[in-house]
N, CA and C atoms as a LAMMPS dump frame, in Angstrom:
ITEM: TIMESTEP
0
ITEM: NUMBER OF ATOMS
588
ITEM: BOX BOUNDS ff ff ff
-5.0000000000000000e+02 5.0000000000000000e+02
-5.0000000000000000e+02 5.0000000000000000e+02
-5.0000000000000000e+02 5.0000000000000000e+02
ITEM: ATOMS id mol type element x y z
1 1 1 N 141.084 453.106 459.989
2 1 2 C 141.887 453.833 460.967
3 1 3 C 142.078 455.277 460.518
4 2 1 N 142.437 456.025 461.716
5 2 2 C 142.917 457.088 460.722
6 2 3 C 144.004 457.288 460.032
7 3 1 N 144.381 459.086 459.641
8 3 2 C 144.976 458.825 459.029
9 3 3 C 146.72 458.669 458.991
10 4 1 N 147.024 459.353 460.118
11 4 2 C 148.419 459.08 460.9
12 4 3 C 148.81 457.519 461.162
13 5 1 N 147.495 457.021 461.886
14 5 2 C 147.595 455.671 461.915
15 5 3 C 147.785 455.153 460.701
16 6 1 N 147.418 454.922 459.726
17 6 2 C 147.347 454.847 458.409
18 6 3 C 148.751 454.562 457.753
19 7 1 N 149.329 455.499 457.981
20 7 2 C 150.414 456.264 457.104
21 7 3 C 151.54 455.246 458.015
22 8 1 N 151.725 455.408 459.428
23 8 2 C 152.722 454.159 459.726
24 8 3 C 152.3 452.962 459.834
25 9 1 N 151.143 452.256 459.826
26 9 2 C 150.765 450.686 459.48
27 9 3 C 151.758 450.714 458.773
28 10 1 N 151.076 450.962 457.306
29 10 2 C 151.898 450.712 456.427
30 10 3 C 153.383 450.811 455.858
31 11 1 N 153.755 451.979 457.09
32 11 2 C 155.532 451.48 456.878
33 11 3 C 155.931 450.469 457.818
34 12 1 N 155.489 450.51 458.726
35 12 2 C 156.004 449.511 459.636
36 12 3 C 156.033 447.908 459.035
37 13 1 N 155.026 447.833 457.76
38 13 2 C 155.252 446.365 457.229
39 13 3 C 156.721 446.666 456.662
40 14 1 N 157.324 447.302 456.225
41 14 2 C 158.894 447.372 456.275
42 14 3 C 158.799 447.058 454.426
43 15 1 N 160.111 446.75 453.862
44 15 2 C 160.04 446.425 452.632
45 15 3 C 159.809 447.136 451.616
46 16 1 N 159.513 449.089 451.981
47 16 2 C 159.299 449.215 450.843
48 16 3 C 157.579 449.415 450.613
49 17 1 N 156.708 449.268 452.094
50 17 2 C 155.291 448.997 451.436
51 17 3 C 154.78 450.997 452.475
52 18 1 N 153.898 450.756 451.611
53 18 2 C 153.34 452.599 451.951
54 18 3 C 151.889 452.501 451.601
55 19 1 N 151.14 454.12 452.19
56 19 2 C 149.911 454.496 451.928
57 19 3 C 150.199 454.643 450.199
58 20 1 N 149.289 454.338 449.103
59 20 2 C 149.14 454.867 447.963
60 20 3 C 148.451 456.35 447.722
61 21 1 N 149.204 457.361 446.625
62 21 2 C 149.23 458.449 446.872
63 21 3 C 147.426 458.103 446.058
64 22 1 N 147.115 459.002 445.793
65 22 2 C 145.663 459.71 445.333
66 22 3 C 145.218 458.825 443.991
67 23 1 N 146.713 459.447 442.879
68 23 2 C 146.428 458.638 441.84
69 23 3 C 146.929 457.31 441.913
70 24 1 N 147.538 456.804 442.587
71 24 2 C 147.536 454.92 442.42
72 24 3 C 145.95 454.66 442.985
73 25 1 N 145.431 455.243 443.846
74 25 2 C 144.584 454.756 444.485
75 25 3 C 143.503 454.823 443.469
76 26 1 N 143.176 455.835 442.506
77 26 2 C 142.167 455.963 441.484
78 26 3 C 142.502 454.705 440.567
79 27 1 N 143.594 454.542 440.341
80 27 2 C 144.352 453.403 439.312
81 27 3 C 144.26 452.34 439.904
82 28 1 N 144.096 451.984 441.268
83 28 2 C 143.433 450.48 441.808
84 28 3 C 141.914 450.4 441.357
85 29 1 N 141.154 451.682 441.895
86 29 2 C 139.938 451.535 441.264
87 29 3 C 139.345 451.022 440.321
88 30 1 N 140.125 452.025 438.995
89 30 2 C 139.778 451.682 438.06
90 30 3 C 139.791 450.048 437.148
91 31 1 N 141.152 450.075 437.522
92 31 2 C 141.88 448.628 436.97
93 31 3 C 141.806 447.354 437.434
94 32 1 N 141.449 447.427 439.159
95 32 2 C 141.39 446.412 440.18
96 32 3 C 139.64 445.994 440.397
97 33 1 N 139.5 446.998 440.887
98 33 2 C 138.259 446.953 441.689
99 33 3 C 136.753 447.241 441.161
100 34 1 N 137.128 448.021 440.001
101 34 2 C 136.233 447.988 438.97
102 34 3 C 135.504 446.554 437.653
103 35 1 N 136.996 445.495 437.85
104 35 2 C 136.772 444.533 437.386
105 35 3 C 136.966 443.129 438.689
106 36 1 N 137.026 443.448 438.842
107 36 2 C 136.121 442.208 440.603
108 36 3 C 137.789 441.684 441.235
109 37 1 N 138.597 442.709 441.012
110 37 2 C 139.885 442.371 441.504
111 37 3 C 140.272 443.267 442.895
112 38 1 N 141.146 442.384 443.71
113 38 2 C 141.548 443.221 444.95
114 38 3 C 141.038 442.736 445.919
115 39 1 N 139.773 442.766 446.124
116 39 2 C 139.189 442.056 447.277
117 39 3 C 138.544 443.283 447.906
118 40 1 N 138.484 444.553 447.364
119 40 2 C 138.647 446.122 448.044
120 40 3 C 137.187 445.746 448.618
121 41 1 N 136.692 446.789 449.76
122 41 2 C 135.501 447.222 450
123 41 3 C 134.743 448.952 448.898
124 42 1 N 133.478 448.069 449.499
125 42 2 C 133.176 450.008 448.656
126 42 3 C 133.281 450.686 449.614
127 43 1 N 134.117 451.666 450.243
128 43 2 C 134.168 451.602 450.976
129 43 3 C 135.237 453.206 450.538
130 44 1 N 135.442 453.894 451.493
131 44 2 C 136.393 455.348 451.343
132 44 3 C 137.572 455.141 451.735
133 45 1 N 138.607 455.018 450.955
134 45 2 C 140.089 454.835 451.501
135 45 3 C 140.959 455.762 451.245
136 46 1 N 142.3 455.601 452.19
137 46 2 C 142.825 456.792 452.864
138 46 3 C 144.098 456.87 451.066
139 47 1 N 144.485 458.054 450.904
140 47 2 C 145.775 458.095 450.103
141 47 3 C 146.575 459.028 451.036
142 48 1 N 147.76 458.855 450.537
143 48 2 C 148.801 459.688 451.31
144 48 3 C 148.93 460.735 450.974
145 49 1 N 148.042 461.447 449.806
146 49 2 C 148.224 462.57 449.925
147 49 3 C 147.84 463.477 450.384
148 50 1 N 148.379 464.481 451.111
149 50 2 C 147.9 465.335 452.299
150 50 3 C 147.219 466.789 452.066
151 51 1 N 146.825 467.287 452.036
152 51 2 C 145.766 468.548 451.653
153 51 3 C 146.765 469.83 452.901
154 52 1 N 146.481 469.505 453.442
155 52 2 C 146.962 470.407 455.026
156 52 3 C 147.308 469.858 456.218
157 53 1 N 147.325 470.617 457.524
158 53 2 C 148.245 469.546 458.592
159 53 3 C 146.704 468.97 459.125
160 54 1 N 145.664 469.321 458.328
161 54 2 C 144.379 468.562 459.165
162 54 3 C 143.337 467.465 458.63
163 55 1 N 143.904 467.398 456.673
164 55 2 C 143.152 467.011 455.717
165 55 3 C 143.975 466.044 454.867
166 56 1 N 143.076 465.216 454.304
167 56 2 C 143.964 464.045 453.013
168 56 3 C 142.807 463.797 452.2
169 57 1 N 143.428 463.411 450.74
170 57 2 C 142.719 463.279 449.772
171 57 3 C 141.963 461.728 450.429
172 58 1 N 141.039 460.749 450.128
173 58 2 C 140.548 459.796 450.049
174 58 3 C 140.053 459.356 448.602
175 59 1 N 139.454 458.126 448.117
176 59 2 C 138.829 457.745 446.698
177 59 3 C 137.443 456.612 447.415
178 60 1 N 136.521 457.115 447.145
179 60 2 C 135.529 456.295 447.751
180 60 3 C 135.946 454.932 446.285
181 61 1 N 136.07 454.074 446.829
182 61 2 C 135.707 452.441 445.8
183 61 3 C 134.296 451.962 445.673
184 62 1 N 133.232 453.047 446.036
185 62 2 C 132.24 453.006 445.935
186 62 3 C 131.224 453.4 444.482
187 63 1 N 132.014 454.484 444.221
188 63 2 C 132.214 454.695 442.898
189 63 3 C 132.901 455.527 442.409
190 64 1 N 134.258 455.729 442.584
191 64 2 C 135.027 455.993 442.117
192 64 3 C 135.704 457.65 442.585
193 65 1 N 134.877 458.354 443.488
194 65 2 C 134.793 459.386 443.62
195 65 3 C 136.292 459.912 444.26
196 66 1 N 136.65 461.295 444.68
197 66 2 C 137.325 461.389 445.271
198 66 3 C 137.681 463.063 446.448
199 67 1 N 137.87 462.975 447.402
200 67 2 C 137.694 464.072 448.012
201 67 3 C 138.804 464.416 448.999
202 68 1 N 139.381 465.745 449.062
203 68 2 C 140.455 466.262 449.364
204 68 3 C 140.115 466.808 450.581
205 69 1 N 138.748 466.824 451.582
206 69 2 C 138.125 467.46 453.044
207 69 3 C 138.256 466.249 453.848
208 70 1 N 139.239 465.204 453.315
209 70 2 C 138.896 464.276 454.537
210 70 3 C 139.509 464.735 455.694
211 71 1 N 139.169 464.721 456.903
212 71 2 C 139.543 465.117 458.668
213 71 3 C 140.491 463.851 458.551
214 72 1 N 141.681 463.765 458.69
215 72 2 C 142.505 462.977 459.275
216 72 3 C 142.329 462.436 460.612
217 73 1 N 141.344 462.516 461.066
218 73 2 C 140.976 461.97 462.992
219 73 3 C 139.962 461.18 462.365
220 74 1 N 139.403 461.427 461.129
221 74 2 C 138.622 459.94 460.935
222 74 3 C 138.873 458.801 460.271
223 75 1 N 138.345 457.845 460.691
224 75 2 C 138.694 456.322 460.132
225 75 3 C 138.137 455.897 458.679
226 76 1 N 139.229 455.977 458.112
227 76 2 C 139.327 455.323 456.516
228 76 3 C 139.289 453.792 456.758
229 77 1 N 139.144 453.152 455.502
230 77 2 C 139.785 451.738 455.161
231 77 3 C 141.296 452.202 454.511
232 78 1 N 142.14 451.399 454.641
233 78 2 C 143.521 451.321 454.449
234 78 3 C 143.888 450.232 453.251
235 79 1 N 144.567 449.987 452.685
236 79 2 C 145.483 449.184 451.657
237 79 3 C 146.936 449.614 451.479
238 80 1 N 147.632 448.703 451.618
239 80 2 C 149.666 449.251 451.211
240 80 3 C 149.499 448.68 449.694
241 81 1 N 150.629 449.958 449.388
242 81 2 C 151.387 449.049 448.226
243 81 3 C 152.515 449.342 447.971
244 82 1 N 153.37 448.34 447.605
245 82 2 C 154.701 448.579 447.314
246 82 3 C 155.078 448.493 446.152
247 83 1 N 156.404 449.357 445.411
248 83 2 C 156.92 449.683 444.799
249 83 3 C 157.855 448.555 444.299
250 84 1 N 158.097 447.401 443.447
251 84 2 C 159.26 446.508 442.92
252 84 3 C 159.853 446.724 442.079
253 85 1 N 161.231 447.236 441.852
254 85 2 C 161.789 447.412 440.984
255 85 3 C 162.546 446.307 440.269
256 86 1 N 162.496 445.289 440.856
257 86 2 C 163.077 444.225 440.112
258 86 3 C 161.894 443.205 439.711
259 87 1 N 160.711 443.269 439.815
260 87 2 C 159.604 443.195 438.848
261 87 3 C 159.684 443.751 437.641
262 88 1 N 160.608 444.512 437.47
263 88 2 C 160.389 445.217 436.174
264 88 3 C 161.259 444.956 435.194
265 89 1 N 162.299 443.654 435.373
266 89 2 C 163.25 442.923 434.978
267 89 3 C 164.296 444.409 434.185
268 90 1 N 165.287 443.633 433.83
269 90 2 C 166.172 444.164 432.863
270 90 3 C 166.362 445.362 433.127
271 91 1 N 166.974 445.699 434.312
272 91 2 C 167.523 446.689 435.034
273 91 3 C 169.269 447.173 434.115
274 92 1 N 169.193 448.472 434.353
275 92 2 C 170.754 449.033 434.089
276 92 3 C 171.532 448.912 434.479
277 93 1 N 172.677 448.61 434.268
278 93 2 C 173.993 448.54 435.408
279 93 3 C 175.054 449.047 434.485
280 94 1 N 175.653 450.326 435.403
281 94 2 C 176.77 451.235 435.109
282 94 3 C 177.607 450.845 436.353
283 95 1 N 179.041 451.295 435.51
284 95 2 C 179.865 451.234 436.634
285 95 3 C 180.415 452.015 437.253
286 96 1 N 181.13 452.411 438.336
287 96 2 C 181.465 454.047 438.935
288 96 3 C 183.087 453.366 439.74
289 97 1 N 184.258 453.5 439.405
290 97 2 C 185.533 453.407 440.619
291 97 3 C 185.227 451.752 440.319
292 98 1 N 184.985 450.898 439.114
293 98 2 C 185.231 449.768 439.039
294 98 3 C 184.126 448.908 439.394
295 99 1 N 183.221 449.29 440.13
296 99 2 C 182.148 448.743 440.622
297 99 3 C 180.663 448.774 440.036
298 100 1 N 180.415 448.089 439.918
299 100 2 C 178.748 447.34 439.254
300 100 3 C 177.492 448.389 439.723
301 101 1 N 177.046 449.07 439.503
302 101 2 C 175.969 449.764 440.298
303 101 3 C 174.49 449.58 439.425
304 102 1 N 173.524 448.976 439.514
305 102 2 C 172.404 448.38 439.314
306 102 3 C 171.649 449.62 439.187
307 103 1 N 170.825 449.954 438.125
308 103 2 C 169.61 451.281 438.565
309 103 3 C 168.149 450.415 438.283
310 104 1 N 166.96 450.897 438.58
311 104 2 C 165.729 450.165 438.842
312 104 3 C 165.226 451.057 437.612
313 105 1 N 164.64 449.828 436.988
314 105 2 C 164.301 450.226 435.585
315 105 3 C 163.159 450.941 435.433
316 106 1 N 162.639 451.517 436.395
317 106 2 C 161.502 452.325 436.808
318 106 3 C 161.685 453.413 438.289
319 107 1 N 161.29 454.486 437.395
320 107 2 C 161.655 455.542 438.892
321 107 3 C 160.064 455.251 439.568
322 108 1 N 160.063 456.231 440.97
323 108 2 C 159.268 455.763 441.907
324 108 3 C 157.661 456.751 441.282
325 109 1 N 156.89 456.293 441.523
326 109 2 C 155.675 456.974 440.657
327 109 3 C 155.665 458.335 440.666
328 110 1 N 156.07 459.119 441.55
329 110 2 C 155.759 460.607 441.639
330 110 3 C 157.426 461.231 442.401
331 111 1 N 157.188 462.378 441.702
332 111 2 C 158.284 463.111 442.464
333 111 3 C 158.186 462.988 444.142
334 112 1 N 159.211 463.682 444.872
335 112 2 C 158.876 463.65 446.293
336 112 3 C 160.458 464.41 447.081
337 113 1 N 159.898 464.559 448.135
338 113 2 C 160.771 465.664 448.685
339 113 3 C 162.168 464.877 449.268
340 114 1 N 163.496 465.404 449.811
341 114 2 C 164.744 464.821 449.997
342 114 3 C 164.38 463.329 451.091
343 115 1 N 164.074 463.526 451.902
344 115 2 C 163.564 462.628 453.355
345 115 3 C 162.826 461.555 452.69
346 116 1 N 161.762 461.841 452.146
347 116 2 C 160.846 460.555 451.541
348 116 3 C 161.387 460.166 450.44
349 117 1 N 162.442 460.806 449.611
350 117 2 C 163.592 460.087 448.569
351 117 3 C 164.567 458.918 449.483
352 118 1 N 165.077 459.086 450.079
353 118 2 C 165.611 458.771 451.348
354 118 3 C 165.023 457.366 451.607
355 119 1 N 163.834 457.65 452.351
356 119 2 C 162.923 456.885 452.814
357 119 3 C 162.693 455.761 451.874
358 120 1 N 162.154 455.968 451.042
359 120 2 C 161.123 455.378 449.968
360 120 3 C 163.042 454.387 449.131
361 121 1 N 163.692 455.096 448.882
362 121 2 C 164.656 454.299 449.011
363 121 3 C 165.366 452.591 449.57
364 122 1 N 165.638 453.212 450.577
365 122 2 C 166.659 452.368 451.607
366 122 3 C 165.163 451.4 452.134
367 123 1 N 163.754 451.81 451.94
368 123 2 C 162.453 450.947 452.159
369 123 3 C 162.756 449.986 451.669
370 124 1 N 163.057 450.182 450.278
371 124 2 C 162.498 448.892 449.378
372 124 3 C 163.656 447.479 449.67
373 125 1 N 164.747 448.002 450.839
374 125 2 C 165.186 446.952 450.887
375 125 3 C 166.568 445.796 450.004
376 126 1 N 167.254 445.269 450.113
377 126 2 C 168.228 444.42 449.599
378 126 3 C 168.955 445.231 448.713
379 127 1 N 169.595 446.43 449.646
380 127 2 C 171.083 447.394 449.206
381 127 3 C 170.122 448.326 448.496
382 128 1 N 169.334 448.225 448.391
383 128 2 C 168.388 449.651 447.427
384 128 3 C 168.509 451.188 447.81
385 129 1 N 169.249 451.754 447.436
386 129 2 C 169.069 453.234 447.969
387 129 3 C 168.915 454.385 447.175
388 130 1 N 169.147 455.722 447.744
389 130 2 C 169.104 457.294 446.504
390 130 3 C 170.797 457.042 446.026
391 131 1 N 171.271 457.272 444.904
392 131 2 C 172.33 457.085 444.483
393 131 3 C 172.696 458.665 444.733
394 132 1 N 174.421 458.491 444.759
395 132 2 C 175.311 459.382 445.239
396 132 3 C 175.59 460.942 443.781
397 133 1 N 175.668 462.264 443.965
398 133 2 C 175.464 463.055 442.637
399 133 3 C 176.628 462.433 441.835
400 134 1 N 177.777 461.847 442.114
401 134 2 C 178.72 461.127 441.54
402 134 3 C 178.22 459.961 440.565
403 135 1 N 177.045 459.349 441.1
404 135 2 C 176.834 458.025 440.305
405 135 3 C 175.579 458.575 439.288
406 136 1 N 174.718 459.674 440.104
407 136 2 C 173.631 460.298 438.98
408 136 3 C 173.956 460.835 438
409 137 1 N 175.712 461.203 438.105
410 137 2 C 176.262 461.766 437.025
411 137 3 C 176.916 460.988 435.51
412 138 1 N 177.363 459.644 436.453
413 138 2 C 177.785 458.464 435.136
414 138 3 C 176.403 458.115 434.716
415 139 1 N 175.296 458.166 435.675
416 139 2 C 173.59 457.286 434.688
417 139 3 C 173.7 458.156 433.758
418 140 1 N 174.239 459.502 434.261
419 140 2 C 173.656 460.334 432.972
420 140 3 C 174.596 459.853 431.487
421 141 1 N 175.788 459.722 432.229
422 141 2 C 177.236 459.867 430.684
423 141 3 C 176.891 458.393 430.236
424 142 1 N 176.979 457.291 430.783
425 142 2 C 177.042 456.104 430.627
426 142 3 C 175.73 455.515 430.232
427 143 1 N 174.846 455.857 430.693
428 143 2 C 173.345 455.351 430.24
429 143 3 C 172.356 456.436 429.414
430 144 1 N 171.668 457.51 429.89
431 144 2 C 171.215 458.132 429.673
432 144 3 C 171.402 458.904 428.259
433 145 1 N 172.658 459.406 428.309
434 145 2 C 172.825 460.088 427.126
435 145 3 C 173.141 458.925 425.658
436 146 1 N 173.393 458 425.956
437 146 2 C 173.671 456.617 425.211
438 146 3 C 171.851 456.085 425.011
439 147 1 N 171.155 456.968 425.252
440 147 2 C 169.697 456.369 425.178
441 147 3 C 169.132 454.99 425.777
442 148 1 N 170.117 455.011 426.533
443 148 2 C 169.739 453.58 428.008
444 148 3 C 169.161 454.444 429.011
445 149 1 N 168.534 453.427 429.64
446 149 2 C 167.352 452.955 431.276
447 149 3 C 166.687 453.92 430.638
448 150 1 N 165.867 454.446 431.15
449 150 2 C 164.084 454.319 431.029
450 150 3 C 163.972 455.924 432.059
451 151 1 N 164.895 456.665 431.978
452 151 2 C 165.027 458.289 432.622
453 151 3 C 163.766 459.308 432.27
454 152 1 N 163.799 460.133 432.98
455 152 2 C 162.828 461.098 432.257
456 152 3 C 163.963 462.635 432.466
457 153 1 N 163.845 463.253 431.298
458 153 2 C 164.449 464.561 431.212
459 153 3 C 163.995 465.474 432.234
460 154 1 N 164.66 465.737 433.162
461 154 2 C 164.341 466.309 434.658
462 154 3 C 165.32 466.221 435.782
463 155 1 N 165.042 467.053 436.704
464 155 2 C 165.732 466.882 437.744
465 155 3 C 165.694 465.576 438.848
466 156 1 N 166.855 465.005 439.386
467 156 2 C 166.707 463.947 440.063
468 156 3 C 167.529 464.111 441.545
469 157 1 N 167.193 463.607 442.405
470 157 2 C 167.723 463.967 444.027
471 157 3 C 168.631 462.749 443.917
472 158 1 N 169.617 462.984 444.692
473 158 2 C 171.063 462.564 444.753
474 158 3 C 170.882 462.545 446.806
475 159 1 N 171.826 461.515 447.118
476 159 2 C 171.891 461.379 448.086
477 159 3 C 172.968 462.138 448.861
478 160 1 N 173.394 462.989 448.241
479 160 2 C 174.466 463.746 448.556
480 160 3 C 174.134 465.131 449.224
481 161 1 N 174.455 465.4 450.488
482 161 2 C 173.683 466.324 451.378
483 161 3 C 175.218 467.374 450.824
484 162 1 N 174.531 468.581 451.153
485 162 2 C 174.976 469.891 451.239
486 162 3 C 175.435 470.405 452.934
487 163 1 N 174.423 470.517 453.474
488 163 2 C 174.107 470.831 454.996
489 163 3 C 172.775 470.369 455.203
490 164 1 N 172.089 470.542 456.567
491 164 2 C 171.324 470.871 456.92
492 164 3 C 169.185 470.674 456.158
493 165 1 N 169.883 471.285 455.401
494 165 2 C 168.331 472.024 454.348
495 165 3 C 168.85 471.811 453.15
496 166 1 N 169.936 471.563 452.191
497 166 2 C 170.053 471.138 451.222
498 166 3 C 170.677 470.146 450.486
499 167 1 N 170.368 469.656 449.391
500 167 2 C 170.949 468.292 449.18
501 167 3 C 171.592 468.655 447.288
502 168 1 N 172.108 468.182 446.7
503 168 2 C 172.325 468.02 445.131
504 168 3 C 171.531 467.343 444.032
505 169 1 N 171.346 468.113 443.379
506 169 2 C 170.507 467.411 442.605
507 169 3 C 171.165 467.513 441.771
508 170 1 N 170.496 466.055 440.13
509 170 2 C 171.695 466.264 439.246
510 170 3 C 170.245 466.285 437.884
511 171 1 N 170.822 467.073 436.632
512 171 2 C 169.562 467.222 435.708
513 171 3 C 169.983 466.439 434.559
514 172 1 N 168.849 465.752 434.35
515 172 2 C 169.583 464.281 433.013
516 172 3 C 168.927 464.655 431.894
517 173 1 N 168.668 466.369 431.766
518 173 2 C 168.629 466.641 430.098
519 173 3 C 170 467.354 430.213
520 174 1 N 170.94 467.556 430.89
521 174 2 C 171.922 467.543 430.149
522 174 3 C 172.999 467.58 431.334
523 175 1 N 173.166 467.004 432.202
524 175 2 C 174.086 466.452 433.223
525 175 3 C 174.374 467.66 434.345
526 176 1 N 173.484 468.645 434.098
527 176 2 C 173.543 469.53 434.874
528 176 3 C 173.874 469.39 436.584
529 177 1 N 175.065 469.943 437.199
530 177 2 C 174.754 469.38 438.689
531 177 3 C 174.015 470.92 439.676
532 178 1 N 173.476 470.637 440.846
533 178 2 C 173.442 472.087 441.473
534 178 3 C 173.289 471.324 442.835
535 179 1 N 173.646 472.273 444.153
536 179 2 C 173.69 471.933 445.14
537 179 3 C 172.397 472.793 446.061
538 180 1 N 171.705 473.72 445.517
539 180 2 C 170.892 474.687 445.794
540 180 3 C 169.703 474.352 445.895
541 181 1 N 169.087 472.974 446.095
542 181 2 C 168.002 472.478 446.181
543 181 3 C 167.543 472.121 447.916
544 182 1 N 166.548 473.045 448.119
545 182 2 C 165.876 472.631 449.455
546 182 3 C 165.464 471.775 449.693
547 183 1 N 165.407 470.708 450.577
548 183 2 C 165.233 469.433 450.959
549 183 3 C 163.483 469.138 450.601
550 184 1 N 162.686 470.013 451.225
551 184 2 C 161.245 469.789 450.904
552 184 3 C 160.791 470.287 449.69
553 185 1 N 161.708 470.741 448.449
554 185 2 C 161.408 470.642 447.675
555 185 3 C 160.842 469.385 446.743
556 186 1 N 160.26 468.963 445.746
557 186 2 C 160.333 467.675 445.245
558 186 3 C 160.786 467.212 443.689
559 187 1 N 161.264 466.434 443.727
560 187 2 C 162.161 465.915 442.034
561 187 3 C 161.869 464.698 441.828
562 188 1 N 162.297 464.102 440.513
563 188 2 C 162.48 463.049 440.515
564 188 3 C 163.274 462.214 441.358
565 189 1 N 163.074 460.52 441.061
566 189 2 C 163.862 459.627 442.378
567 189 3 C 163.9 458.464 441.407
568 190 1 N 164.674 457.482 441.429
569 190 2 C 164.991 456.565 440.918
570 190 3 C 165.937 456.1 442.162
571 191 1 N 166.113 454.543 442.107
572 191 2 C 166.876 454.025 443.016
573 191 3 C 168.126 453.117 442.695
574 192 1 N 168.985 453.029 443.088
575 192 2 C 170.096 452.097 442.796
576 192 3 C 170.615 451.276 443.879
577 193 1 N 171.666 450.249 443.561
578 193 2 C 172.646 449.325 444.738
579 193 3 C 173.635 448.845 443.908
580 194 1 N 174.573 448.728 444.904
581 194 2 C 175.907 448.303 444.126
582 194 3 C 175.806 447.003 445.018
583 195 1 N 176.517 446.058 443.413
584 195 2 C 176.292 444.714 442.972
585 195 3 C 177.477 444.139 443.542
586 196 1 N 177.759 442.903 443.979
587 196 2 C 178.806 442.003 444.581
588 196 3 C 179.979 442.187 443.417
């Protein structure tokens, strides 16, 4: 299909499931499909990552190749994949105002802009969402700086809107907060839910 088509198949399976960006898709290759796993075709498939409003990267599974001129009006082969954070067992849990708040022991593979933080979020389903700059701020005091969960020193998007065009971000090399971050900018994302 192409590649618009593409891009909502795969949300519409709901749950959390998406186009794979460029490099997962090289990393199925290599790891999957290179050793007789997947079921893939050789065949040119679509990634979500976008070149321009007319182009997307693809990875032929043919041999491995990969090219950033694909025409989005033409028909790729497709594959979803989703993101589990509770596959990854032994999740964090801090607490914020008395309450249990769970973090996913793995942030989401690549940075990404406020909307698809958002998105890619509240996707995955069963209370999963972008945590509040209030709660990115205890991961930091309560976990992070205590050398708990599995963080990377960087900026992280907070679900906490500003207006319009900007949202808060909070920085977990050293608890930094700022509110001056443009929405299509992109940061880190990690996800959380508060626990019964």
């Amino acid at each position: 299909m192409k590649w618009d088509d593409a891009m909502n198949a795969c949300r519409s399976l709901g749950g959390g499931w998406r186009l794979p960006t460029k490099e997962e898709l090289k990393g199925m290759y290599e790891f999957l499909h290179r050793k007789g796993k997947g079921n893939f075709q050789n065949a040119w498939y679509w990634s979500s990552s976008q070149v321009d409003s007319g182009n997307a990267w693809g990875v032929d599974f043919g041999n491995g190749g990969h090219n950033s001129h694909l025409g989005m009006s033409n028909g790729y082969q497709v594959r979803a994949v989703q993101y589990l954070p509770s596959a990854f067992g032994g999740n964090e849990i801090f607490t914020i105002d008395g309450k249990p708040i769970e973090v996913a022991k793995k942030d989401f593979p690549k940075p990404m802009n406020w909307d698809d933080a958002m998105s890619a979020c509240e996707g995955l389903g069963n209370g999963w969402r972008l945590p509040t700059k209030e709660e990115l701020n205890e991961m930091y005091k309560q976990l992070h700086r205590k050398g708990k969960g599995y963080f990377q020193n960087t900026w992280y998007w907070s679900s906490s809107q500003v207006n319009s065009g900007n949202a808060w971000g909070v920085d977990l090399r050293n608890g930094g907060v700022n509110f001056h971050f443009g929405m299509s900018n992109v940061y880190q994302v990690c996800a959380v839910r508060t626990l019964p």
